[in-house]
N, C-alpha and C positions, 0 to 999 in steps of 0.2 A: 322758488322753494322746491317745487317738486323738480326741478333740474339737480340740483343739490343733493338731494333725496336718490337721484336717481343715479348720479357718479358716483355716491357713497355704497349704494348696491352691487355697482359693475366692481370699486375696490371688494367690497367684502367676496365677492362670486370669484375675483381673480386671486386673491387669498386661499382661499377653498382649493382653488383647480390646483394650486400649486403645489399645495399639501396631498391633496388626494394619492401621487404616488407612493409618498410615504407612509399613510396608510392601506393602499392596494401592497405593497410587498411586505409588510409587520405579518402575514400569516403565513407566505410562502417557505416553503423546506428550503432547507441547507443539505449541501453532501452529507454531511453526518448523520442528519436525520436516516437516510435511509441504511447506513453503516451499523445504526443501534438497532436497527429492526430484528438484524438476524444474533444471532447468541454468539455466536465464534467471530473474529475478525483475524483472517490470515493476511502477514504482513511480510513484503517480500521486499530483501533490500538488494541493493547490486550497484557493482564501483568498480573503475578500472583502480583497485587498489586488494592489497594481498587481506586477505582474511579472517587467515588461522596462520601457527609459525610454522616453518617449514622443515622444523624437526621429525615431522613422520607419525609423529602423536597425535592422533585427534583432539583434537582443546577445541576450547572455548573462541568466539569471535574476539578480534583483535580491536580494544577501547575505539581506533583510529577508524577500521573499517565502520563500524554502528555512529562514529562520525560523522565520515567522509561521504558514506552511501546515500545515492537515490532510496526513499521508501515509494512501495507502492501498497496503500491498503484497499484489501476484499472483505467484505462483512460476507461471512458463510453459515452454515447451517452446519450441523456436527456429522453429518451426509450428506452426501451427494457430489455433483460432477462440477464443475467451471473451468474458466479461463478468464483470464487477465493481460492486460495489455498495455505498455506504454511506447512511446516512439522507441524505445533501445532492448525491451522484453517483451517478450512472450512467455505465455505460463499453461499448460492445460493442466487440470489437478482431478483426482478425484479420492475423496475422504470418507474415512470409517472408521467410528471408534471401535477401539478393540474392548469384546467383552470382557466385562470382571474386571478394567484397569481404568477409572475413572483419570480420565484428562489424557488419556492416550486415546491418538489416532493413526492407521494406516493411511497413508501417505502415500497415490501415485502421481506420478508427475510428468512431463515433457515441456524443457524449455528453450530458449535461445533467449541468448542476449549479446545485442552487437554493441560492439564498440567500434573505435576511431581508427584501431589497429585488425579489423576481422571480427571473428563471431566466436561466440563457443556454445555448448549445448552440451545439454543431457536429461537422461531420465533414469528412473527408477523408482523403486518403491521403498521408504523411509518408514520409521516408527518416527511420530511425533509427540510430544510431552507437553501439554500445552505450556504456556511461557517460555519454555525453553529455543534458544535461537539452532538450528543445522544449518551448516555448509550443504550446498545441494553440486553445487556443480562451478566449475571455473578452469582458469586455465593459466600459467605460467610460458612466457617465453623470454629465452635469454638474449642481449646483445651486446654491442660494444659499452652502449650506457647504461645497461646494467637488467635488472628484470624487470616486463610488465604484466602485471596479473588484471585477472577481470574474475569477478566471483559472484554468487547470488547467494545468497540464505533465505532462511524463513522459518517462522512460527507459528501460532496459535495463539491467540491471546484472548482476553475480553475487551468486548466495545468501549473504549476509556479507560483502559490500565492492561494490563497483564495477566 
């Protein structure tokens, strides 16, 4: 009996150990968690694909490009400096809302993003509207098969929408 008593033990103990991971990780953070901490989430997208059209006009990002593009999201504060980084970007930033114009921010910047074909790069300083996407920097080259562009944008949004 008590041998009985005593495999039934070792099952219900080997039960337990099994489970126990699943409850060690039910309280650990997810990316996101730390994403909603900060109030602003700057989202930077980038594609060996064209943009905006190549009319000369400044417009709006191209349906294909918001697409086609890699995102990278930064949860930011509505001040201060950062950088960001994935295998094909680099980003340094530093932000500032402008007084008197709620959801606008000064905008500097310094980037590179390499592609399959070279790199391209640039910097400056932008007015940003939160929600609103900018072309920051990209590049066009022509050939026999036609044109290849590489381009970055970016915004300002809220943690979980726009």
């Amino acid at each position: 009996m008590q041998r009985i008593a005593s495999q039934i033990i070792q099952r219900v103990n080997l039960l337990l150990l099994s489970l126990l991971p699943t409850f060690a990780l039910a309280g650990n953070s997810v990316p996101d968690d730390y994403v909603t901490s900060k109030p602003l989430l700057l989202e930077v997208r980038y594609c060996e694909c064209q943009a905006t059209k190549t009319d000369g006009v400044p417009s709006v990002l191209l349906p294909s490009f918001l697409r086609d593009s890699d995102l990278l999201k930064v949860g930011v504060s509505s001040e201060g400096k950062g950088f960001a980084s994935s295998s094909d970007l680099s980003i340094g930033y530093e932000l500032k809302p402008v007084a008197g114009s709620p959801g606008q921010f000064q905008f500097n910047y310094a980037g590179r993003y390499t592609t399959s074909d070279g790199s391209s790069a640039g910097n400056g300083e932008i007015l940003l509207v939160q929600g609103q996407w900018v072309s920051l920097f990209g590049s066009r080259h022509d050939n026999e098969t036609g044109s290849q562009y590489s381009n970055v944008a970016v915004r300002l949004a809220k943690p979980g929408g726009s």
